[in-house]
C-alpha positions, 0 to 999 in steps of 0.5 A: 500500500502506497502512502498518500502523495501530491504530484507536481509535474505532471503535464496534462497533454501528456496523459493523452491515451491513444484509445482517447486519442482515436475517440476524440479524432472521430468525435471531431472528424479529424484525420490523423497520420495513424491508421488504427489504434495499433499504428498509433501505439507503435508510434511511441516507440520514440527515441529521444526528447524531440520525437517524442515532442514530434508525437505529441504535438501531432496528437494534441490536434484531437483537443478542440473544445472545453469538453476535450480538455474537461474529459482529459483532465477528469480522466486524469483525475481518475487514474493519479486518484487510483495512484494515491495522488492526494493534492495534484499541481497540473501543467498545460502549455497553452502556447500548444493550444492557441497556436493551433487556434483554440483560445486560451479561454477555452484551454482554462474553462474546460480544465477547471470545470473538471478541477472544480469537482476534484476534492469533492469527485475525488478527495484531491485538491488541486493547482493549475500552472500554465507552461511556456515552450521554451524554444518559442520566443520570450515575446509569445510568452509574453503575449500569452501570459498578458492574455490569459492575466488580462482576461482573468482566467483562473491559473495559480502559476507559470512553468517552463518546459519543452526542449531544454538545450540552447534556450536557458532561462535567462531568456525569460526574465521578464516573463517570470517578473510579470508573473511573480509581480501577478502573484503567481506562483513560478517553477521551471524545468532545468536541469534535466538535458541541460547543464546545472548552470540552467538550475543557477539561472532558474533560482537566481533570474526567474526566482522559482520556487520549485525546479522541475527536473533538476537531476543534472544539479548533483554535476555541481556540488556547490549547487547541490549544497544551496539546494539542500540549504535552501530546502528547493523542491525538485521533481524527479519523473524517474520513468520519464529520465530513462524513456528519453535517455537522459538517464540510461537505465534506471540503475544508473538513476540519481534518485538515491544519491539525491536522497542520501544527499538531503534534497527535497526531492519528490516523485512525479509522472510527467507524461505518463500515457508516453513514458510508462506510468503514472505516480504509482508505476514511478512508484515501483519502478524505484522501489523494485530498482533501489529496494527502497524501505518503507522509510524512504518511500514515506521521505518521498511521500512527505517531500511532495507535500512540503514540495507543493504550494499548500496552506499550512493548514493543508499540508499540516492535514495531508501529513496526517493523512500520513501519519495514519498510513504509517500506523494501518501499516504497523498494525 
């Protein structure tokens, strides 16, 4: 039994099943490259972080109306429910989505409409975060963030993703101070195909409060000693690392070592309907690879509470929640 846990990156695009995928084209009668269903899961077969993106920007065309987004969050609801996930903090990348024509309107309205329902539907709490493509102009950004912030959609934060290499964070300095000046919560993938340096830039010009990946960061020890002072969440997608290769095998995974070194690290899913897995599956991968104890599955549970932008009263309340797993298990 798996204690209960808040998932922290965890982007919603990515939990697109190809049997969701086939219904919705056919709900919209759109033509898609894949022949079958079968044809279509053979596609993600993907090699690297750019044919996966590939794949995945060919199959975001099914979502069209605040119906699609509002069934795909729910869907995910369900599953990361069934996971253990208690309190979830959701990616969408809305630039994926305007510059296919559908408003952002639309994008927000059909994931809340479903996020609305999650405590009472599931028991979850949740926080909606908008991410940026980092290999898309700063001025796209810009203007997305203007938009949604001008129109009073309802979001709790700002991300950054996509592909990594040659687009650091320093490119977006004045995204983040909009967004920070807004009172949004601000997080940043870094760290993960690029170098630490990314992860100095993210804490030190974008300000985060939370760094997203972040496993490169053990390159550097005087990094790593300011991240364990500071106490700075990072989280580790472990099943995600291996499928891209940015971790060979996961063996060869940093997920003890980071442990042993004191960082706030958590688990979380990233894609999973790509990757191998929800929380749960990342879950077992480690414990099956690291013959981790219960102790440290309860460590990592606890930092993904103390990891997520919570009220006290809240986190106080999901430690509980805890705190009562780890006595039904010595009973």
């Amino acid at each position: 039994m798996r204690p209960p846990v808040a998932e922290l990156h965890l982007h919603l695009e990515g939990t697109l099943e190809p049997a969701f995928i086939i219904e919705t084209a056919s709900k919209h009668g759109i033509e898609l490259p894949w022949r079958s269903l079968e044809h279509l899961e053979a596609q993600y077969d993907f090699t690297d972080l750019q044919s996966f993106l590939d794949l995945l920007y060919v199959n975001l065309e099914v979502l069209r109306d605040e119906d699609d987004f509002a069934e795909v969050t729910r869907r995910y609801l369900v599953r990361a429910a069934a996971a253990g996930v208690r309190h979830a903090e959701i990616f969408f990348d809305v630039q994926a989505h305007t510059r296919r024509g559908i408003p952002a309107e639309t994008v927000v309205r059909g994931i809340r409409s479903a996020l609305d329902r999650s405590v009472a539907d599931h028991g979850m709490t949740t926080k909606l975060i908008m991410s940026f493509w980092r290999d898309l102009p700063a001025e796209d950004a810009m203007g997305a963030l203007t938009h949604v912030l001008g129109a009073g959609l309802p979001i709790d934060g700002i991300g950054l993703d996509s592909a990594e290499v040659g687009y650091p964070p320093s490119l977006f300095v004045e995204v983040y101070r909009m967004a920070r000046d807004a009172g949004l919560h601000v997080v940043a993938h870094a760290g993960e195909e690029g170098p630490a340096e990314y992860v100095w830039e993210a804490l030190d010009l974008l300000h985060v409060e939370r760094v997203d990946h972040g496993i490169r960061s053990l390159e550097d020890p005087e990094l790593v000693e300011r991240l364990v002072r500071e106490r700075v969440p990072l989280t580790v997608c472990p099943l995600s690392n291996v499928r891209l290769r940015t971790v060979e095998t996961m063996a060869e995974h940093p997920l003890p070592r980071m442990l042993e070194l004191g960082l706030l690290v958590s688990l979380n899913s990233d894609d999973p309907a790509y990757f191998g897995g929800y929380l749960d599956a990342n879950f077992d991968a480690v414990v099956a690879e690291f013959g981790l104890d219960a102790r440290a599955v309860e460590q990592l549970a606890r930092n993904s509470i103390d990891s997520a932008f919570l009220e006290p009263d809240e986190r106080a309340r999901l430690h509980g929640e805890i705190d009562t797993w780890k006595r039904d298990r010595s009973d």
